[in-house]
C-alpha positions as CSV (number, residue, x, y, z in Angstrom):
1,X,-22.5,11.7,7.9
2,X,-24.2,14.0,5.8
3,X,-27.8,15.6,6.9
4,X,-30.3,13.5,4.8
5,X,-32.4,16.8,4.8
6,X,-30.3,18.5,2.6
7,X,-29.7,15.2,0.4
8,X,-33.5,16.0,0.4
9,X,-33.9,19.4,-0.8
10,X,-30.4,19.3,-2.7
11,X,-30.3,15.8,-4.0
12,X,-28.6,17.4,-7.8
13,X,-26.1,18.9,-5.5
14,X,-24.8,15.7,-3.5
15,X,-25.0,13.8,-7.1
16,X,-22.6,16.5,-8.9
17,X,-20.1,16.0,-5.7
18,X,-20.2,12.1,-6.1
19,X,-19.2,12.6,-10.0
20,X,-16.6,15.2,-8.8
21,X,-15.4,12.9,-6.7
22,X,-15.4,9.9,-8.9
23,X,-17.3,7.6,-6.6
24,X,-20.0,5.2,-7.4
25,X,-22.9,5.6,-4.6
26,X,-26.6,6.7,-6.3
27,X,-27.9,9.6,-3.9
28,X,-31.6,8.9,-5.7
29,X,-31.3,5.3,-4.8
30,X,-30.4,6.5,-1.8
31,X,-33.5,8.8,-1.3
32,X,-35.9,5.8,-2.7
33,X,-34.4,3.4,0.3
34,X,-35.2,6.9,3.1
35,X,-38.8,7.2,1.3
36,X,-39.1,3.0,2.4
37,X,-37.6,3.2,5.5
38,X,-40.0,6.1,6.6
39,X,-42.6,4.8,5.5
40,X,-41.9,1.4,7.3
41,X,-40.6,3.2,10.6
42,X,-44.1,5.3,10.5
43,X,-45.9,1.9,10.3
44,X,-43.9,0.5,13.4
45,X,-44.3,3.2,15.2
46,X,-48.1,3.6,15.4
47,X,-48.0,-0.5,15.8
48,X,-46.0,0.4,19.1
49,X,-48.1,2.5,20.4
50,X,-51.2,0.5,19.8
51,X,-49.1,-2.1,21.5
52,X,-48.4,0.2,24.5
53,X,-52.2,1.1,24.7
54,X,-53.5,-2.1,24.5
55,X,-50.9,-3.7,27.3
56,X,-52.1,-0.9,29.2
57,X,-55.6,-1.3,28.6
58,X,-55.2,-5.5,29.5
59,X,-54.6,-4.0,33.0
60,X,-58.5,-3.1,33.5
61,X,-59.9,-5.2,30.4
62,X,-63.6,-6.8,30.9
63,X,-63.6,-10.6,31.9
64,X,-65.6,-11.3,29.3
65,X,-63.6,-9.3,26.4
66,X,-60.4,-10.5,27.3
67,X,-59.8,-13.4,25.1
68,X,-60.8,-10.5,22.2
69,X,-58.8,-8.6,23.8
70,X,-55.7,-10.7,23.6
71,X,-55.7,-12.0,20.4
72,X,-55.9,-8.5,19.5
73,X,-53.1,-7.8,21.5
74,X,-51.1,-11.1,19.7
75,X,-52.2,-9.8,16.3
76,X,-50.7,-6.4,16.4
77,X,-47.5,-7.9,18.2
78,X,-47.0,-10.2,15.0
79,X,-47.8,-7.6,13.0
80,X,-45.2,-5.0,14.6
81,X,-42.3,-7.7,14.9
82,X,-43.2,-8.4,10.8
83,X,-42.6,-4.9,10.2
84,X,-39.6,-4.7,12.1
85,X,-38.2,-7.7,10.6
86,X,-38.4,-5.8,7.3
87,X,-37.6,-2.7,8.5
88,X,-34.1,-3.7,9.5
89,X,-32.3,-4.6,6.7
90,X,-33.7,-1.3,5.2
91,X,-32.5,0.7,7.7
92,X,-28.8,-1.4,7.2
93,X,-28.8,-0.5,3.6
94,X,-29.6,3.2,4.6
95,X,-26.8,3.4,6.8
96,X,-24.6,2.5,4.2
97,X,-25.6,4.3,1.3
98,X,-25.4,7.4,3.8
99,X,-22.0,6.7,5.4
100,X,-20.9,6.7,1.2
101,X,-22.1,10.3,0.9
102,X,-19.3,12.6,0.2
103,X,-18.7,16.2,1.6
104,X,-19.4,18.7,-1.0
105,X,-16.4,20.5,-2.5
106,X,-16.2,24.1,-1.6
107,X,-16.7,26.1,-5.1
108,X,-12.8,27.2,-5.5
109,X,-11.7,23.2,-5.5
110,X,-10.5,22.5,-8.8
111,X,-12.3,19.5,-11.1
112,X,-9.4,16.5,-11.9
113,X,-9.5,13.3,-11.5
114,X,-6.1,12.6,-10.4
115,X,-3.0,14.5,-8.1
116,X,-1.5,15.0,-11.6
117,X,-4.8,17.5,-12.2
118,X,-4.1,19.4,-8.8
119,X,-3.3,23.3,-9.2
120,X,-0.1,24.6,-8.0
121,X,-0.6,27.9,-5.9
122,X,3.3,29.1,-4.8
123,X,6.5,27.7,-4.2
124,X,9.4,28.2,-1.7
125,X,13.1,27.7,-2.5
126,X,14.7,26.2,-5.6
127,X,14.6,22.5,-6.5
128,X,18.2,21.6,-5.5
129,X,21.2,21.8,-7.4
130,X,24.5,19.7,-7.0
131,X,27.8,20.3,-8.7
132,X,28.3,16.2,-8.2
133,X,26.6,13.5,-9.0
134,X,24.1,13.2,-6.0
135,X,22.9,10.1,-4.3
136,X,19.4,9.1,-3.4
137,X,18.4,8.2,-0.1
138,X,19.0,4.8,0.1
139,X,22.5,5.0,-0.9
140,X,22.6,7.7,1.8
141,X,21.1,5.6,4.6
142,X,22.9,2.4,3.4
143,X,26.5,5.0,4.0
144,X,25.7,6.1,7.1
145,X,23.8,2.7,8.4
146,X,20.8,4.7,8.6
147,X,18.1,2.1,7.8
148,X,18.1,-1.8,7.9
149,X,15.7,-2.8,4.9
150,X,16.7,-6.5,3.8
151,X,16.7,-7.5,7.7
152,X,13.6,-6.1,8.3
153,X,11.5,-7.4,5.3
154,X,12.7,-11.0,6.4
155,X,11.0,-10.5,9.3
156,X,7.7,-7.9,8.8
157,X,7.3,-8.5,4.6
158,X,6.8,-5.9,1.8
159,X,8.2,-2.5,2.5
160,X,9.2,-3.0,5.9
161,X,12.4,-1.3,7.3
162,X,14.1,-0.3,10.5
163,X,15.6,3.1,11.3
164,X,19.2,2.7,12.8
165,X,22.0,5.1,14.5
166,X,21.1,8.3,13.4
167,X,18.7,7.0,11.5
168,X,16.8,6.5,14.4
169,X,18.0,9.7,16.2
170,X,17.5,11.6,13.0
171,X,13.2,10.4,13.0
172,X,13.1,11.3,16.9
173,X,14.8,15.2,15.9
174,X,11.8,16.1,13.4
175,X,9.6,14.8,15.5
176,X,10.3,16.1,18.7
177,X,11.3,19.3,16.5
178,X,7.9,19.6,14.9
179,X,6.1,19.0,18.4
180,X,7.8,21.9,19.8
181,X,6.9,24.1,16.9
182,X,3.0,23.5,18.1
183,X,3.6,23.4,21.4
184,X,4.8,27.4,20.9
185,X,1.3,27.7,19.2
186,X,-0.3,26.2,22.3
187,X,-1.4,23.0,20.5
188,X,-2.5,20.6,23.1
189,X,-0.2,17.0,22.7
190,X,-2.2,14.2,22.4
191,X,-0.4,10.6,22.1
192,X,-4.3,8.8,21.5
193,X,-4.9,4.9,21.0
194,X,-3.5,3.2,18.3
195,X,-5.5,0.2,18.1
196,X,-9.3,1.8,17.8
197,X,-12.6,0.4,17.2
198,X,-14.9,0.8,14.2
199,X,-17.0,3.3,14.9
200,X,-14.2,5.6,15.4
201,X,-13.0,4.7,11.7
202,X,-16.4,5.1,10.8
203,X,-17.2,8.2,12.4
204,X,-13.8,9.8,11.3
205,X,-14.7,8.7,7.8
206,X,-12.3,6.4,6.7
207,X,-14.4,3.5,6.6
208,X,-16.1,1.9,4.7
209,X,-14.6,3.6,1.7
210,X,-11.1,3.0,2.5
211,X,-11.2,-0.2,4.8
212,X,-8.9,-1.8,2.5
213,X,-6.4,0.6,3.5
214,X,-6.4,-0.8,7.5
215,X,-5.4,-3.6,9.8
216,X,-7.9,-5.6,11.5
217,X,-7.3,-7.4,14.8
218,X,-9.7,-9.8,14.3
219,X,-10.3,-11.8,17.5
220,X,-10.2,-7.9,19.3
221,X,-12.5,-6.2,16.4
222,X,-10.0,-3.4,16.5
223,X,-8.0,-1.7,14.2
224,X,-4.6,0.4,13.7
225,X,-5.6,3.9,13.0
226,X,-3.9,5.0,10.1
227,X,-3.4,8.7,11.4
228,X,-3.4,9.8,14.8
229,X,-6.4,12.1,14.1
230,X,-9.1,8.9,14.2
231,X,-7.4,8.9,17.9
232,X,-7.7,12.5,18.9
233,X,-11.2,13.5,16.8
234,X,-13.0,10.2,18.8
235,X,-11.9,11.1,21.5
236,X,-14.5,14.0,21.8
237,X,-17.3,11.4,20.5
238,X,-21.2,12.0,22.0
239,X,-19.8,15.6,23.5
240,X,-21.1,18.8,23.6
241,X,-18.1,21.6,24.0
242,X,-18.3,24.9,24.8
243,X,-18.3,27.8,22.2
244,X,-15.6,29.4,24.9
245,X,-13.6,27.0,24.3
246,X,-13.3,26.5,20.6
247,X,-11.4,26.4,19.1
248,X,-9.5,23.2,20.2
249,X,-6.2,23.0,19.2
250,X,-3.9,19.1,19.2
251,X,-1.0,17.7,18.3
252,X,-1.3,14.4,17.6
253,X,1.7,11.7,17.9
254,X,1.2,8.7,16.9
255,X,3.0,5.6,14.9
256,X,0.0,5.0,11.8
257,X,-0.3,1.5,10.4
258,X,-1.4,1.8,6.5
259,X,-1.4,-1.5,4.1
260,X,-1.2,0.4,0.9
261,X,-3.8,-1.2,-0.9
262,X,-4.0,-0.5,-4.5
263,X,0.1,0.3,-4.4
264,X,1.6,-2.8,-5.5
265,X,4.8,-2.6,-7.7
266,X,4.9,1.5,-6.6
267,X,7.9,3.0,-4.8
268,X,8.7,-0.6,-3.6
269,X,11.9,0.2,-2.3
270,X,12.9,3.4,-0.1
271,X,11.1,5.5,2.4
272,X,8.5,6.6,0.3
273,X,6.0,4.5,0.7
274,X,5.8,2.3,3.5
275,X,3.3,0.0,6.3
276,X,4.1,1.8,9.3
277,X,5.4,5.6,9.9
278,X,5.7,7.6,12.7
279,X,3.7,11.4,12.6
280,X,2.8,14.5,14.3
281,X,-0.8,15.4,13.5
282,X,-2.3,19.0,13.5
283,X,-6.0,18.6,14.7
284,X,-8.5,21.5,15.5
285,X,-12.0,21.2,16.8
286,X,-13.7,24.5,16.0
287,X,-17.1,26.0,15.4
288,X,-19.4,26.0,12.2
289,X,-18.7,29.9,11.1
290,X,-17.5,29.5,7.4
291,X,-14.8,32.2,8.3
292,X,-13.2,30.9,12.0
293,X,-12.9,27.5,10.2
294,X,-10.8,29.3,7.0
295,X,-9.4,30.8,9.5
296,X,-8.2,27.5,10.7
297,X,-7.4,25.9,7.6
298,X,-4.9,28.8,6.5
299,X,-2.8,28.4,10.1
300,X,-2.6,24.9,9.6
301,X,-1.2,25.2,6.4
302,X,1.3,27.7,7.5
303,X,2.7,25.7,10.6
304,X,3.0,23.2,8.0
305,X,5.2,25.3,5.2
306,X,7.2,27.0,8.6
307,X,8.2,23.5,9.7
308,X,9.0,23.0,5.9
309,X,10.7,26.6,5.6
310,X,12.8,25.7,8.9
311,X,14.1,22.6,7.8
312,X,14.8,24.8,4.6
313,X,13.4,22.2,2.2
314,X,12.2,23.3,-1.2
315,X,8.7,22.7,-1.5
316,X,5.3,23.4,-3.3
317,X,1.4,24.6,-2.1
318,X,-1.1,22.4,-4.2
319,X,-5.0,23.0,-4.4
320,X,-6.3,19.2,-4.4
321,X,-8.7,18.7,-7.2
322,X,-12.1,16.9,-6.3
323,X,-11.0,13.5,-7.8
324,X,-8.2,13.3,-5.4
325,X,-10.2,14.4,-2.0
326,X,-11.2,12.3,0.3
327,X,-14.7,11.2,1.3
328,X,-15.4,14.3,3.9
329,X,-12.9,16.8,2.3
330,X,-14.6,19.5,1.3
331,X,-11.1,21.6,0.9
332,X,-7.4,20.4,0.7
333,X,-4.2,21.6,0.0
334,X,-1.2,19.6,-0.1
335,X,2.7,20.5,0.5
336,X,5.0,18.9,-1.5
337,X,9.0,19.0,-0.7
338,X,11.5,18.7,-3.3
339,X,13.0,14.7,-3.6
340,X,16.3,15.3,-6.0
341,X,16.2,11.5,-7.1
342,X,12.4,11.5,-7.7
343,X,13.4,14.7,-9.9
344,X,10.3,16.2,-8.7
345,X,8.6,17.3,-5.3
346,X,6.9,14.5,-3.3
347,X,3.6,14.9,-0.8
348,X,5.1,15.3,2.7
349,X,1.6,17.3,4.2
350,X,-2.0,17.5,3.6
351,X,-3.9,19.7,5.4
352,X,-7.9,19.4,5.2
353,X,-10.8,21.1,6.4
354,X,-14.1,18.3,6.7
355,X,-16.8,20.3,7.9
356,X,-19.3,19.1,10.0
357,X,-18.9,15.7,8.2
358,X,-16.9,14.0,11.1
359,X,-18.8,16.0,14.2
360,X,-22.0,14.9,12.8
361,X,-20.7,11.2,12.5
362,X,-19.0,11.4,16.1
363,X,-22.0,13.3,17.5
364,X,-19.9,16.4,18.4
365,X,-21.3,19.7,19.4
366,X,-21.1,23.0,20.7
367,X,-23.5,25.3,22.2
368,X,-24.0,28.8,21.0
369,X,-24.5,31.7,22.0
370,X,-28.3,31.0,21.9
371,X,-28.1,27.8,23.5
372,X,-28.6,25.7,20.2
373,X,-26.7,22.9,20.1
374,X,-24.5,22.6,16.4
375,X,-22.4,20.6,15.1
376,X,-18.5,21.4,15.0
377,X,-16.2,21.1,12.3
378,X,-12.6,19.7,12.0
379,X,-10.0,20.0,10.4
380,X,-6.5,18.1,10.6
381,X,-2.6,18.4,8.7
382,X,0.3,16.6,9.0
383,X,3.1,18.4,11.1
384,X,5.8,15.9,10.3
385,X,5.9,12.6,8.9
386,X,8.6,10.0,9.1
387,X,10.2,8.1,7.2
388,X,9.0,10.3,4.6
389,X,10.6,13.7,5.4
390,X,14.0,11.9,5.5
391,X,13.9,11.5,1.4
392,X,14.4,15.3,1.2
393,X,16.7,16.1,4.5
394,X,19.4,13.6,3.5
395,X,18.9,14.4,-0.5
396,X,18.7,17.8,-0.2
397,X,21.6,18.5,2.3
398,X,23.9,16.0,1.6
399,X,27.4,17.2,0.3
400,X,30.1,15.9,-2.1
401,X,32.1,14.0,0.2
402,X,29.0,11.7,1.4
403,X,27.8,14.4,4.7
404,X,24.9,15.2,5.2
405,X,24.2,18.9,6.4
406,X,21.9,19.4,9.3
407,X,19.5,22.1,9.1
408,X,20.9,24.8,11.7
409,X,16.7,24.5,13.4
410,X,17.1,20.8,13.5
411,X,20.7,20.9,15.6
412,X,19.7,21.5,19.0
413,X,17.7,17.7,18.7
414,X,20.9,16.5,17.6
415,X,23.4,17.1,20.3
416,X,24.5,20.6,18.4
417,X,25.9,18.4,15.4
418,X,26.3,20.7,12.1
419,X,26.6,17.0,9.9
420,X,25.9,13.5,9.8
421,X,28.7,12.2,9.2
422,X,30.0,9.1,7.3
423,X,30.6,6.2,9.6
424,X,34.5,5.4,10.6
425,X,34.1,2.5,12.8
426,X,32.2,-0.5,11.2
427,X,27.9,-0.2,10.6
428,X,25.9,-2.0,12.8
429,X,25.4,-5.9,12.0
430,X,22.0,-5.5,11.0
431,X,22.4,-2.6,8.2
């Protein structure tokens, strides 16, 4: 959540990042419901503590004035629980107008409305080549009963699928692959709840913009976190850390649970884009100095392109523009890898750097060196995430006669196979 004192002295500011970010909340409306609720939360309080001093004062009242004295005492408590009564739904509409207030964009983000408007910054490798006619994944994964898709929508709907053989073996090598990569950088692992509670989507800031995008257990008022960071950021809710110890490093794993809302009749079929996904999350917990969190931001985002480099994937650096941040982004950059049958390179990372707009939502500090108690900031990228990576490694590595190449990193997690190779005995029944 953002400060409401610099909504105050900045409200211009706030309203420009709302536009940039092509949302729809009314920071002046906002300020006109804060002017109400102070006023009305001024009123209460002086009604309370006319209350306090006249229960007090009933302890040694006069005989005589008491019957004054009570109906005084009735009157103001009428009065207060009015008040209150009108307070409350002020204070409800606050509370959501606030949690709809956006980070501000740092001054180098781009303006666009869309991913097609984001600014490319480098690339590594060459989009692939194949002297053949090249196969996409699902052919791929259907040749080496990889993936059981009709079989699983029967049973879980839309875009379901199970990974199969090495399929399965081949989602368990990135991952376990890309955990040891952070592990070498010290990252701390973290497997965190998947099933959370609102007020760590909330304070994580993916609700309530972005509810749409979740799964409720209703009769347990929980729901699936859609990235393992909601997990590992909550988990340091109502804390106040130690500047000695920042900054915190995790590695989040985690399956995420997503219902696509808004996607309907897009990359139906495939990997691409699907319910449920298993991924290894880069989280850091680090103080407020503008340069340790750059810092931050710009190791994240190499991990990410190493991880890339290692599985020697072809791939892009994006800039995000402002239309396509998130609420509490106030930087992103995206890493795209090379997809031969999409003909073009396809999101596998996003690494972002929020600020203090989660810590301030989570109520997570540090002390300084002065003893003041600030708020951190976070930041968070993907490591891995599967089934999506798959799309490249099998396009991008297969070969002619139907193999599929393993990255020489990637081998060890595979019993020291150099291929995938096509199937001689008959695919599992439920491919």
């Amino acid at each position: 959540m953002i400060d409401i004192n610099d909504i105050r002295r900045n409200p211009e500011i706030f309203q420009q990042a709302i536009k940039r970010k092509r949302l729809s909340v009314d920071v002046y409306a906002l300020l006109a419901v804060d002017d109400r609720r102070r006023q009305l939360q001024t009123i209460v309080d002086k009604l309370r503590q006319e209350r306090n001093s006249l229960s007090e004062a009933t302890k040694t009242i006069d005989k005589d004035r008491r019957p004054e004295h009570l109906e005084r005492c009735k009157a103001v408590a009428e009065k207060l629980a009015e008040v209150e009564q009108q307070l409350r739904p002020v204070n409800e509409q606050y509370t959501d107008l606030m949690l709809r207030v956006p980070g501000i964009p740092a001054d180098d983000v781009p303006d666009g409305e869309t991913e097609a408007e984001n600014k490319e910054i480098r690339k590594w490798g060459q989009p692939t080549t194949f002297g053949f006619t090249p196969k996409d994944h699902l052919e791929l994964a259907r040749l080496h009963g990889m993936a059981a898709f009709d079989p699983a929508r029967q049973i879980a709907g839309a875009r379901a699928f199970a990974l199969v053989g090495d399929g399965a073996l081949l989602e368990l090598a990135v991952l376990r692959f890309a955990l040891d990569r952070l592990l070498a950088k010290n990252f701390v692992p973290v497997l965190p709840p998947l099933m959370v509670r609102e007020q760590a989507m909330i304070g994580t800031g993916y609700f309530p913009i972005g509810e749409e995008q979740a799964y409720k257990l209703e009769r347990d008022e929980l729901y699936l976190a859609g990235t393992s960071e909601v997990g590992v950021v909550a988990l340091h809710a109502n804390q106040v850390l130690r500047r000695e110890d920042l900054p915190l490093r995790y590695a989040g794993v985690s399956a995420c649970f997503r219902r696509e809302a808004g996607a309907a009749g897009k990359d139906t079929k495939g990997l691409y884009r699907v319910h449920q996904f298993q991924k290894v999350e880069q989280v850091v917990i680090c103080s407020d100095d503008a340069e340790e969190t750059a810092r931050e931001h710009a190791q994240l985002l190499e991990n990410a392109e190493q991880i890339l480099q290692a599985l020697e994937l072809p791939y892009r650096v994006v800039v995000v523009c402002a239309g396509d941040m998130g609420l509490g982004q106030v930087r992103k950059h995206d890493l795209e890898a090379w997809m031969p049958s999409r003909n073009a390179y396809g999101e596998t990372h996003s690494c972002s750097t929020l600020n203090a707009f989660q810590a301030r939502r989570l109520q997570i500090r540090f002390m300084d060196a002065n003893g003041e108690k600030r708020y951190a900031h976070t930041l968070n990228n993907t490591a891995i995430a599967s089934p999506r990576i798959l799309i490249p490694l099998l396009e991008v590595h297969q070969q002619e006669n139907g193999r599929v190449r393993i990255p020489a990193a990637l081998r060890p997690y595979l019993g020291g196979r150099e291929f995938i190779e096509p199937p001689t005995k008959p695919l599992s029944p439920i491919v």
